[in-house]
C-alpha positions as CSV (number, residue, x, y, z in Angstrom):
1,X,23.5,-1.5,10.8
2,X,20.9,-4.0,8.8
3,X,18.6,-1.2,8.6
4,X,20.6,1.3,7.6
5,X,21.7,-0.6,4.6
6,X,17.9,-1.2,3.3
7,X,17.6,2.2,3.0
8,X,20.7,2.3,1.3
9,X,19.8,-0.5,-1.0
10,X,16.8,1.5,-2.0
11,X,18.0,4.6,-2.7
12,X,16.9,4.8,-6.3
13,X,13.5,4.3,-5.4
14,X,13.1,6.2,-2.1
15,X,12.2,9.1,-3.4
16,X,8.5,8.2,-4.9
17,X,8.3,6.3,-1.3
18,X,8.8,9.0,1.0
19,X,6.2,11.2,-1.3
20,X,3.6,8.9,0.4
21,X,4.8,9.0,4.0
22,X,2.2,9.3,6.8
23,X,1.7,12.8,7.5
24,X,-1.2,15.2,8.6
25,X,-1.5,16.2,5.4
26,X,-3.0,14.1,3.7
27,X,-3.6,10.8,6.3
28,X,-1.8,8.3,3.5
29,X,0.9,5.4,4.3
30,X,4.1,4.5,2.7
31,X,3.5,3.0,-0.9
32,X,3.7,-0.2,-1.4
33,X,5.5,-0.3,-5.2
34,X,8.6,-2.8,-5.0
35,X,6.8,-5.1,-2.8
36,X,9.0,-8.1,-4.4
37,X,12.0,-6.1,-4.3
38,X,11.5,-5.2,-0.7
39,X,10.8,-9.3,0.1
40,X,13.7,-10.6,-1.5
41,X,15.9,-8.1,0.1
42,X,14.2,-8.9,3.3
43,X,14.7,-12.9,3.1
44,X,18.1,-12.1,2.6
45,X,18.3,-11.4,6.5
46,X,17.1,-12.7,10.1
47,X,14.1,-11.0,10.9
48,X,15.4,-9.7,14.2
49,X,18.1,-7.2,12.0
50,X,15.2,-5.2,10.3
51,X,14.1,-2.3,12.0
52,X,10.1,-4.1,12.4
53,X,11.7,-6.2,15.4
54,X,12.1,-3.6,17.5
55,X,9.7,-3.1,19.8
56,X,8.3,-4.2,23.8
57,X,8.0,-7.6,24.8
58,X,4.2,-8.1,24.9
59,X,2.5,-8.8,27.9
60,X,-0.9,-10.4,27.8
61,X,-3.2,-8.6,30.8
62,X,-6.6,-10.8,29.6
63,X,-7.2,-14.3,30.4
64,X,-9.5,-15.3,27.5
65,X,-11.1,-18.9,27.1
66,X,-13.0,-18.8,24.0
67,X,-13.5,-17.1,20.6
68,X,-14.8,-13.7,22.4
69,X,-11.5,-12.2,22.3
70,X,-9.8,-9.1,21.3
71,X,-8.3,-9.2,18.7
72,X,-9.3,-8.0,15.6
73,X,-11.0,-11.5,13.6
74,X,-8.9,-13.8,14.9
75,X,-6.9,-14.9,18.2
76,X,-4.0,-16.1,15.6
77,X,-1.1,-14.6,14.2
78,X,-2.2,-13.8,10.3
79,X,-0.1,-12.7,7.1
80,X,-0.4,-8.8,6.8
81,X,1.6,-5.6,5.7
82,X,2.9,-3.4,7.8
83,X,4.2,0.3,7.6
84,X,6.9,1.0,10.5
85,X,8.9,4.0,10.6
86,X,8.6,5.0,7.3
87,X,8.7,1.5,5.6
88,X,6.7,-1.5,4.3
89,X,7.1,-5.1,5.6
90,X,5.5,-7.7,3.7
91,X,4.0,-11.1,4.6
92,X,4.4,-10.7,8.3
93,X,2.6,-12.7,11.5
94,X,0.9,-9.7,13.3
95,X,-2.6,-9.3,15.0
96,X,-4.2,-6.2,16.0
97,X,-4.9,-5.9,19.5
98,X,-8.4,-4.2,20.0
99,X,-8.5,-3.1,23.1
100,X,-5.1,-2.1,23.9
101,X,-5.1,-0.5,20.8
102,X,-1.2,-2.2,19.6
103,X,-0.5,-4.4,17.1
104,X,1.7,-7.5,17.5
105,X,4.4,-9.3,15.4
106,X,5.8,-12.4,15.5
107,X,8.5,-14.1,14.0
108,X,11.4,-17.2,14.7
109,X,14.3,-16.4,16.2
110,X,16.5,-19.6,16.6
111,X,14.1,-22.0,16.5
112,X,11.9,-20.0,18.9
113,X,8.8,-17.9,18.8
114,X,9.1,-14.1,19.6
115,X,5.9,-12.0,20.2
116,X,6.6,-8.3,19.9
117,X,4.5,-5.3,20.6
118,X,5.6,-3.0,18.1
119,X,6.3,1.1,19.0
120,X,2.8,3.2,18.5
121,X,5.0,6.1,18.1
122,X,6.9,4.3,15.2
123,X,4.0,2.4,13.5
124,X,2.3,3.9,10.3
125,X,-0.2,1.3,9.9
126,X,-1.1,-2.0,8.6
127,X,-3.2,-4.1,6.2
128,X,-4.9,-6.9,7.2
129,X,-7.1,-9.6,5.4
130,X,-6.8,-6.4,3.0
131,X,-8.9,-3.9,5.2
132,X,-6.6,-1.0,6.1
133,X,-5.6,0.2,9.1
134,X,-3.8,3.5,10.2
135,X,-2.2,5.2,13.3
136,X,-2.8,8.7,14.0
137,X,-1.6,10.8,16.8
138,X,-1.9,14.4,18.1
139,X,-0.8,15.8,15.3
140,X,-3.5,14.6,13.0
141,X,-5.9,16.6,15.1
142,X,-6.7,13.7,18.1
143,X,-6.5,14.0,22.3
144,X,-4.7,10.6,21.9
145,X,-2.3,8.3,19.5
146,X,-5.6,5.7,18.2
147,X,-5.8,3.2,15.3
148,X,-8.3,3.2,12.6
149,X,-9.5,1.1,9.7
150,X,-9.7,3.4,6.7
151,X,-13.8,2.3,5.5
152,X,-13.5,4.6,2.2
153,X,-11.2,6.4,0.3
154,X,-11.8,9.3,-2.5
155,X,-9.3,11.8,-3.8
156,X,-7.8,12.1,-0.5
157,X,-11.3,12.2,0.9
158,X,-11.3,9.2,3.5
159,X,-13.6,7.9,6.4
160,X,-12.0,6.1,8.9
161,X,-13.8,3.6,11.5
162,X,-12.3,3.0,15.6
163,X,-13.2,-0.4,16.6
164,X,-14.3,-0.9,20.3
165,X,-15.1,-3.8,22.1
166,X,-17.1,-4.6,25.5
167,X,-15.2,-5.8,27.9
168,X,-16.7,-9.0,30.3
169,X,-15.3,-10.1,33.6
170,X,-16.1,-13.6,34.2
171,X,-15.6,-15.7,37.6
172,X,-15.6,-19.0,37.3
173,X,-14.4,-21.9,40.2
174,X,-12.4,-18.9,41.6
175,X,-10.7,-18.0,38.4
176,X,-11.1,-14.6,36.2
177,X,-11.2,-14.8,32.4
178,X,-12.4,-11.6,30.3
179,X,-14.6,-11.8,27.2
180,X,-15.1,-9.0,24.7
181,X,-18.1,-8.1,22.4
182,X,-18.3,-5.6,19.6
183,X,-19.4,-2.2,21.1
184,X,-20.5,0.8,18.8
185,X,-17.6,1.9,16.6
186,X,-16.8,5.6,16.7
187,X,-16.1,7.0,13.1
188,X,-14.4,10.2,11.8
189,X,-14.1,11.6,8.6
190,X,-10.7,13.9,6.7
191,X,-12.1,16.5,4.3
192,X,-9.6,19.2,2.5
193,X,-7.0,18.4,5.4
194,X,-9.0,18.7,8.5
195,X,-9.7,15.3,10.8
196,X,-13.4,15.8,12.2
197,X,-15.6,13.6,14.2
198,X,-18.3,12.1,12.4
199,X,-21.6,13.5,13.0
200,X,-24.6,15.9,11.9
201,X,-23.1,18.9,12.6
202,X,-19.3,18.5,11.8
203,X,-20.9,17.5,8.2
204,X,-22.7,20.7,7.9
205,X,-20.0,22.8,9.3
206,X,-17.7,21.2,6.1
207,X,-20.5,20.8,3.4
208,X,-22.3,23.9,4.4
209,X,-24.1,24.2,0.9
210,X,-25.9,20.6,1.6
211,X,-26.8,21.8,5.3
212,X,-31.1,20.7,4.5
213,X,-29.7,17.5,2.4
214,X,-27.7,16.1,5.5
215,X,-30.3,16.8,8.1
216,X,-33.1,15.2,5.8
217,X,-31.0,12.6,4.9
218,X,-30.1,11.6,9.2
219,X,-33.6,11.8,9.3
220,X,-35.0,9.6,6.6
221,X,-32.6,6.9,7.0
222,X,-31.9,6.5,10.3
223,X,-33.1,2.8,10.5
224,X,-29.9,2.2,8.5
225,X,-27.8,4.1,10.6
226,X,-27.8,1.8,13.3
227,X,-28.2,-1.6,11.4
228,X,-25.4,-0.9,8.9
229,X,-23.6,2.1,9.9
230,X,-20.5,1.5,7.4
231,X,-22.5,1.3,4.3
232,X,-25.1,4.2,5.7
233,X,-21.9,6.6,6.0
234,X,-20.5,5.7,3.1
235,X,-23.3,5.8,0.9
236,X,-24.0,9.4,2.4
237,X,-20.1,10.8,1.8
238,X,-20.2,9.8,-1.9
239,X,-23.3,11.8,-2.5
240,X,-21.4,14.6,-0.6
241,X,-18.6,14.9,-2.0
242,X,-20.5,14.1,-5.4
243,X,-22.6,17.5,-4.6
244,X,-26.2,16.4,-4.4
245,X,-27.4,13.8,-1.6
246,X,-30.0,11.5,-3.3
247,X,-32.7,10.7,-1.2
């Protein structure tokens, strides 16, 4: 089997790989060292004999009309990275469907296009237009398998962002099409191996010494909260974990 003999073919380096694995631990992906190693192996081969083909034909449930879509930046297939059962594959056609929460992959297969919706229970995560993107499950401390962008990264200190959309039903001359807006993201942060929901009080429960900083801070800048939430958390986490909030 194809796949078999990739892992086989790098043996030598597996070891430093699998140190990174996605686990509960610690949130990270498989590495990417020996990205030109692993693309020359893997243009040695069909696509369909690597273990990122397998997966569900994908069945589109939406009939969308215009750019209000749901798919994360762009309706199109782009160039991206992505970590599947333990391993990287570089400079593949996927998208990241929003709303069903999957990601898609595409690739020829005799002269045809194949659209596949790869396993959730196999997928690691991806890297897209170089924002990151991982899949956590149960055992990362969530009620449900979910996809996040990872927003900022610190000594495995991370904050990770779920991106929601809207959903629109639209009748028109007896036809139904769907459009999708951004809705408000949800965001979650991992401190000393524990996955919390992001808010007031799961901050104070984990920085407990910086209980009046966090509150003061909520309250001063809240404005920001709402227009720029990424940067408003972010900028808040590094003073936390830096020990001292500056106001």
């Amino acid at each position: 089997m194809i796949y078999k003999n990739r892992l086989k073919f790098f043996a030598g380096i597996f070891f430093s790989f699998f140190g990174s694995s996605l686990c509960s631990q610690n949130l990270s992906i498989p590495s990417e060292n020996y990205k030109e190693t692993y693309i020359a192996f893997d243009n040695l081969l069909v696509m369909e004999n690597l273990e990122i083909s397998s997966g569900v034909e994908y069945i589109e449930r939406h009939r969308m009309l215009n750019e209000k879509h749901k798919f994360f930046q762009s309706f199109d297939f782009q160039k991206g990275t992505v970590f599947y059962d333990g391993q990287p594959y570089f400079n593949i056609d996927l998208k990241y469907n929003i709303v069903d929460d999957v990601v898609l992959v595409q690739f020829q297969n005799k002269g045809a296009q194949n659209i596949i919706q790869l396993y959730s229970s196999k997928l690691d995560g991806f890297r897209l237009r170089d924002r990151l993107f991982v899949n956590l499950s149960e055992e990362d401390g969530l009620p449900a398998q979910r996809i996040f962008e990872v927003i900022f990264e610190d000594s495995g200190d991370k904050i990770l962002k779920k991106h929601l959309l809207k959903e629109k039903k639209i009748l028109e001359k007896k036809l139904l099409h769907y459009e999708f807006e951004a809705d408000e993201p949800e965001y979650f942060f991992f401190h000393r191996g524990e996955l919390r929901e992001m808010n007031i009080q799961n901050l104070v429960n984990s920085f407990p010494e910086q209980k009046e900083e966090i509150r003061k801070y909520f309250r001063k800048h809240r404005k920001n909260l709402k227009n720029d939430p990424d940067s408003y958390l972010i900028n808040l986490y590094q003073d936390l974990i830096k020990e001292g909030i500056s106001e």
